[in-house]
Each structure stands twice: as C-alpha cells, then as structure tokens.
N, C-alpha and C positions, 0 to 999 in steps of 0.2 A: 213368182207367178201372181197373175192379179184375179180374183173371184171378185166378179164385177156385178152388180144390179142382184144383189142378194140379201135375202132377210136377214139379218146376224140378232145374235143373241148374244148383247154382248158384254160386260163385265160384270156390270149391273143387273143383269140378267132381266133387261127388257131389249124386245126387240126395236130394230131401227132397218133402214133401205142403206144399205152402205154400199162400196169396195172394199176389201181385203187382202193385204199384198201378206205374200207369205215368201221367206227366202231363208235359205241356210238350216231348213227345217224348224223356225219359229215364224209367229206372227210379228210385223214391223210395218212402219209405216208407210214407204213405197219399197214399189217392186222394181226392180233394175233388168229383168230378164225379160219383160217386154213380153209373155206368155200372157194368155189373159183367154180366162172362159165366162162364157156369160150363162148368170146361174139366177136370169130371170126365173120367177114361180119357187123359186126351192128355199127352204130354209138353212142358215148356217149354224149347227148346235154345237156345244162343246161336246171332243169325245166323252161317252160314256166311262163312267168309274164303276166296277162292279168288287165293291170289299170284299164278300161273300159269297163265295163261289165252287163248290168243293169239283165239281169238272162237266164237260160235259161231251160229245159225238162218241161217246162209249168207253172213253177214258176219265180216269178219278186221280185228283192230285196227290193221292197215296198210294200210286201206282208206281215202279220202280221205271227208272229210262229217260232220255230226255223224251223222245218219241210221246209219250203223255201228256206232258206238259206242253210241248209244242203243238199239238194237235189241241189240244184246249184251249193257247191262248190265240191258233187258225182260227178257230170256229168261231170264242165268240166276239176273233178282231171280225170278222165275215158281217157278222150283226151287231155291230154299233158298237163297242168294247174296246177303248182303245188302252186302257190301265188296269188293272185287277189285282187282285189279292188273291192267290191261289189260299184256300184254305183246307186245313188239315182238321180231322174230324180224332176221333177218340179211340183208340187204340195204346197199343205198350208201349212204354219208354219207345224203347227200341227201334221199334216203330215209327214212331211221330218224328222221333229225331233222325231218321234215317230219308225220309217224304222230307223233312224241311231242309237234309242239307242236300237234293236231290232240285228241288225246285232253289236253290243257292246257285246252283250248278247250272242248273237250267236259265236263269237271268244271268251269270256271265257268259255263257257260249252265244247266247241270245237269241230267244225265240222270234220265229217271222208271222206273228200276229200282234194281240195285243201286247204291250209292255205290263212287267210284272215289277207292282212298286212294291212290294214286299210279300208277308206272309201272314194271315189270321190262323189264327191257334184257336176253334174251336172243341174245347175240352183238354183235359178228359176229367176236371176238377166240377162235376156237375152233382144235380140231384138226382137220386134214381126215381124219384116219383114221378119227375118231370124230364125225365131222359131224352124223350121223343126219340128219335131212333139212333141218337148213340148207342152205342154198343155198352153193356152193363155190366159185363167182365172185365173191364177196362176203367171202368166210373173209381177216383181215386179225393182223396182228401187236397188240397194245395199243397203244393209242393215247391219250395222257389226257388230249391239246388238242381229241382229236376228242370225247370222254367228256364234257366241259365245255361243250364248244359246242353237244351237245343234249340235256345236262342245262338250261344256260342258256334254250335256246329252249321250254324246259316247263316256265320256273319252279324251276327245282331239284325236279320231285315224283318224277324216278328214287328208284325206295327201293332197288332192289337191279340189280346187273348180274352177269353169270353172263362168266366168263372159263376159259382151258385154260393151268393155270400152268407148262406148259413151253415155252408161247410165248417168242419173243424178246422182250425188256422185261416181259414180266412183272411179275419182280422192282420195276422199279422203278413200274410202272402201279399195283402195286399200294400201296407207298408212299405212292405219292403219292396217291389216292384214297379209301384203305379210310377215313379217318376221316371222309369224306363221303359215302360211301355204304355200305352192306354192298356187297359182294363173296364172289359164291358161285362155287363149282368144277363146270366142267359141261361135256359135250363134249371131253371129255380122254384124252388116253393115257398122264398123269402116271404115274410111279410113285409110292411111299409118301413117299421123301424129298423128292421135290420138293414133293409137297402140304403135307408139314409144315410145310416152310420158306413156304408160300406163308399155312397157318394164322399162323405166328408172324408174318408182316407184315401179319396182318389178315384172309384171308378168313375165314369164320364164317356158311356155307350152304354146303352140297348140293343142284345141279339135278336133278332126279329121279334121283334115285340108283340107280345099276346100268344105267341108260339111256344111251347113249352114252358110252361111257368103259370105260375097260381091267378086266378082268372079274379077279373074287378067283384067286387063290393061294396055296398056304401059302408057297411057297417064294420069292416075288415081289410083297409087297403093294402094293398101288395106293390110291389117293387114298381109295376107298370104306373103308380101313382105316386110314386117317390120320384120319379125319372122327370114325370110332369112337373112336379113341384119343384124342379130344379134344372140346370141347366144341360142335361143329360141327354145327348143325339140318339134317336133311335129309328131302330132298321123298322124296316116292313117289306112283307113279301108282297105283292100285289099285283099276282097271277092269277087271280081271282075264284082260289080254290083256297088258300092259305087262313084267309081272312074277308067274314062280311065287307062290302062297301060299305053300308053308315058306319064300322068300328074303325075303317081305315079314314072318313071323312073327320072324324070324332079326334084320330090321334093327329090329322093334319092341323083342326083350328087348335088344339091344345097346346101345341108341341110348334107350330108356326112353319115359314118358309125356310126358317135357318135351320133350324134340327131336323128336321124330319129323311130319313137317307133310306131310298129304295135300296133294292138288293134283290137278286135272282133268286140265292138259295141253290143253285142248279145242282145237278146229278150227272154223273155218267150217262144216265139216260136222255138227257137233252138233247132233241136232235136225231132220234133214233126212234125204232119201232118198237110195239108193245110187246111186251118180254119181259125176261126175270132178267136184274141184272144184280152185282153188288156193291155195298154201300160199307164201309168199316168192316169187312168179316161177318156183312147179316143179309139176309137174300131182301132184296124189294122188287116189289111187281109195278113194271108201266102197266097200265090201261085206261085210254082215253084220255092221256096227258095228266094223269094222277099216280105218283108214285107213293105205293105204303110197303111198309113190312107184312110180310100175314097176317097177322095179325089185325090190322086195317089201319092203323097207326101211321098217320102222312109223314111220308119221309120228307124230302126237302122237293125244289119243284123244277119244273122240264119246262120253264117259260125262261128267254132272254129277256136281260134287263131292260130293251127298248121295249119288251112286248109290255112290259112291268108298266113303262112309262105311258102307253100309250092305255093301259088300263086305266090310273091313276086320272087320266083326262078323263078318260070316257065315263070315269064316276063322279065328276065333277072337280077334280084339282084345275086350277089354271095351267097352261103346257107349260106359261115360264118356269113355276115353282114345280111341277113334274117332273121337266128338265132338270135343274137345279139339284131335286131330288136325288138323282142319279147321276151328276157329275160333279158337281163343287162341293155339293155338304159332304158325298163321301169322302171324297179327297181330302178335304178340311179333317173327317174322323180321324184319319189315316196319317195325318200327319206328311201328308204328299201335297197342299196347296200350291206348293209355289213350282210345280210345273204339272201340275193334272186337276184337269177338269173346271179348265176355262178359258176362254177368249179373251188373251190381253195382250199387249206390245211385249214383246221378251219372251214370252210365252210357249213353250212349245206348240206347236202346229198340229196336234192333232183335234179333229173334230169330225163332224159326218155333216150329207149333206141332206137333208129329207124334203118330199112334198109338204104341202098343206098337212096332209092328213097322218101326217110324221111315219110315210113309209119310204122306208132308208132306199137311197139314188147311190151314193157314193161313200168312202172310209178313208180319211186322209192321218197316218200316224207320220209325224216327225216330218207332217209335208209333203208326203211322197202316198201318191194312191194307192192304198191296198188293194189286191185285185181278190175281188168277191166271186168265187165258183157262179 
C-alpha cells in the first residue's frame, strides 16, 4: 500500500512531504499492490511506545485472564499505542509472579490491540517514605532470586524494573542484574551520591521523574540530579496534573531530545467514569480526571500517552521531540529499537496518522488498519 502526499516524520525525526509504501506489514521502499490513499493534510507519526502503563477501560494488568490484558492493549491500540509495556505494580511474590506470567501468556495467544514488547516491574523493592501509592505491605528489601524467578515464569520479557537504591542490598541486586535487565530509579528518597553510585553499577532510567522521590535542592541533590549529571533516560508524566509545565520544560532542556521518554502512568480508571476503583489491593478515587488514594495522594493518571504528547507541545516542547518522546526514546529505554517506535525501511509498519493539531485520524499496527470504535 502506498500513503501518498503525507507529512512523515521520519527516522531522523524531522518532518518531510513524502510517499510511504508499506507491504508484508513493514515499511519499504515501493509498494507492489498498487493500493494507494492519499493522506493530503495528515501527519505520518511513529506508533506510540507507552513503557508505563499499569491498565486502563477498567482493567489493571494485575488482573487475572487474558480478557485484561487484551482489553487494555484494545483501548490504548484505539488511541495511538501501538507497543507497550504492561506494568505490574507492588504487591506479594506471588502475586507479581503470577500478573507477569499471565501477560507471558497473553503476548503468545496474542492480543488484538496494541503489541506488548515486554514487561516493567514497577516495585516492590521501593521506599516507604516515597511509596506514592504502592502498596506498603508489600514494600520489600531487593531481592534478585525473587527478580529471577518472575522474570523466569515470563519468559525473561521483564525489560525494566524500577528499584529505591538506598534500600538494603541494593548495591549488590543491582550487580547482580543490571546486565540482564535495565534498572531504573524510582520511589526513592536517595540522595545524589547514592544514585550515582547506583548509575555506576548499572541503573540507566528514571521512573517518572520528580514523582515519588525526594524533591530538588541546591544545597542537597537528590537522584533527579544525579540522572542529570549522566546519561540516565527519564520518564515524565505530562498530563498536566502529575507535574508543573516550567519543571517539565526544565527536565526537557537538561535532559535533551534523546533522554527525555513520556509515559501515561495510566490506571484502570482511564477511559472510565468518576468512581472508586482499584489500584494494587488500595481503593483510588477518579474525580475530574485525577486519581488518588484517600488519602489525596496522586495515584498514577487517566491521560493517554498521545494526550501526554500533545500536552508536552502545548507547553512548549517541539512536536518532533514530543513525538520522539513517546515513541523511539521509549523503545530505545526498553530495549525494543530495532522494531518499535520508528519510521524506517525494514521497519515494522506501525504508526498513526494525525491532523495538524495531532488529533489521531487513523492506527496502522503491522500495516493493517486498526479499526477504532
């Protein structure tokens, strides 16, 4: 098929006026099927990559069935989403390992939305001062025979697990791990030295950054400026409840076009009406597209990651590097580049196709139209 007279955004992640032949469900150079839509006015963007995403139309990827996960990665294939990282949030052994070999499960029978490139392990190895709405009966020391045995029960497709490096063992979980998975910093009340030393044995991610975790100083830095100081990707929610615009413009020029990786955050509640719903074994209340524990305590958020992106403009990011944001730096985090979250020859074919004002037209995974309710 040929996408004729279309904006592309394309490796380089600047735009150009091209054609785009797509066949056999990748991008190449011509099209042989002689199909051809003309995609005057629209932009051609790489599908969306969302790492961070723990569920969303009322199901949570700690949810037992495929029915959860498939319904999650409907929804957020529906709005722009064509890769994701189902992530598993803090809860018992048992538990976590039983969600991760469930979504194992759930990418070989193979869901009909977005593709699931693997699995984010957020927790349960965190701080409780900086919890945010993990669950705190569950908050545990590092553990790397526990990290193994439910990487092993999913296949090894953990791509990243999010740890607080001033826990006890730390130092050495991290050792022992980081060359098998990324290892990100999150839920922490490290200071600067400890995170460094936690970079120099491997971590290299930022869980949404400025979110759960000990806040700047000049006179006191913390992990958020250790991350800076080095070559360390970091998330940001930017739904525009999560985090100020100038702290988000602040982590852009610091942090540049390569690092910098949006994220949803999303909740079972995405997508759904204001209600109690739950979150790890803890009640959280929507209202007004803000979800917290009772406590008032912002759980994670009920914005899709194009919504993310099209904030990230509207506060002043360039769309390329917005886009970007949300589709190749994730992917790059994830260790999934070399088929998600870009426009290139060989490429797989998924991308979306948006107006001007980046309000999503069309959802193309593996080349083949997603049809959007």
């Amino acid at each position: 098929m040929l996408f004729k007279n279309v904006t592309v955004l394309g490796e380089d992640f600047k735009f150009r006026k091209d054609n785009v032949a797509v066949e056999n469900g990748c991008f190449c150079k011509i099209s042989q099927s002689g199909v051809e839509m003309d995609c005057s006015g629209m932009l051609m963007l790489p599908g969306l990559v969302d790492i961070h995403t723990h569920g969303a139309a009322g199901y949570d990827n700690m949810d037992f069935g495929f029915e959860a996960i498939d319904m999650i990665s409907r929804f957020i294939g529906e709005n722009g989403v064509t890769t994701y990282l189902p992530t598993l949030i803090t809860q018992s052994h048992e538990n976590m390992r039983a969600a991760a070999e469930n979504i194992a499960n759930a990418q070989k029978r193979g869901v009909r939305g977005a593709k699931i490139g693997g699995i984010y392990m957020e927790g349960p190895y965190f701080s409780v001062k900086y919890k945010g709405a993990q669950n705190e009966e569950y908050i545990r020391d590092p553990d790397a025979e526990e990290f193994f045995d439910i990487d092993a029960a999913c296949g090894n497709i953990i791509r990243i697990i999010s740890i607080a490096p001033e826990r006890n063992g730390a130092p050495e979980f991290l050792q022992t791990v980081s060359g098998k998975v990324k290892v990100a910093i999150g839920h922490t009340d490290s200071d600067y030295d400890t995170a460094v030393n936690a970079i120099r044995l491997g971590a290299s991610h930022m869980t949404h950054t400025y979110n759960a975790m000990r806040g700047l100083h000049h006179r006191s830095p913390n992990a958020i400026c250790a991350a800076i100081d080095s070559n360390v990707t970091c998330e940001c929610i930017c739904d525009g409840i999560h985090i100020h615009p100038a702290m988000i413009r602040l982590l852009y020029k610091a942090v540049g076009r390569e690092r910098l990786v949006l994220i949803s955050d999303s909740l079972r509640a995405t997508g759904m009406p204001d209600g109690e719903y739950d979150l790890g074994g803890q009640r959280t209340i929507l209202k007004n597209g803000r979800a917290t524990l009772p406590d008032g305590t912002i759980a994670g958020s009920t914005a899709t990651l194009l919504y993310c992106v099209k904030k990230a403009v509207e506060i002043g990011l360039p769309i390329e590097d917005a886009v970007r944001a949300a589709s190749y730096n994730p992917s790059k985090a994830a260790g999934i580049a070399d088929v998600a979250g870009v426009i290139a020859e060989g490429r797989d074919a998924d991308f979306i196709l948006t107006d001007s004002e980046l309000n999503l037209k069309y959802v193309y995974i593996n080349g083949n139209q997603y049809k959007r309710k």
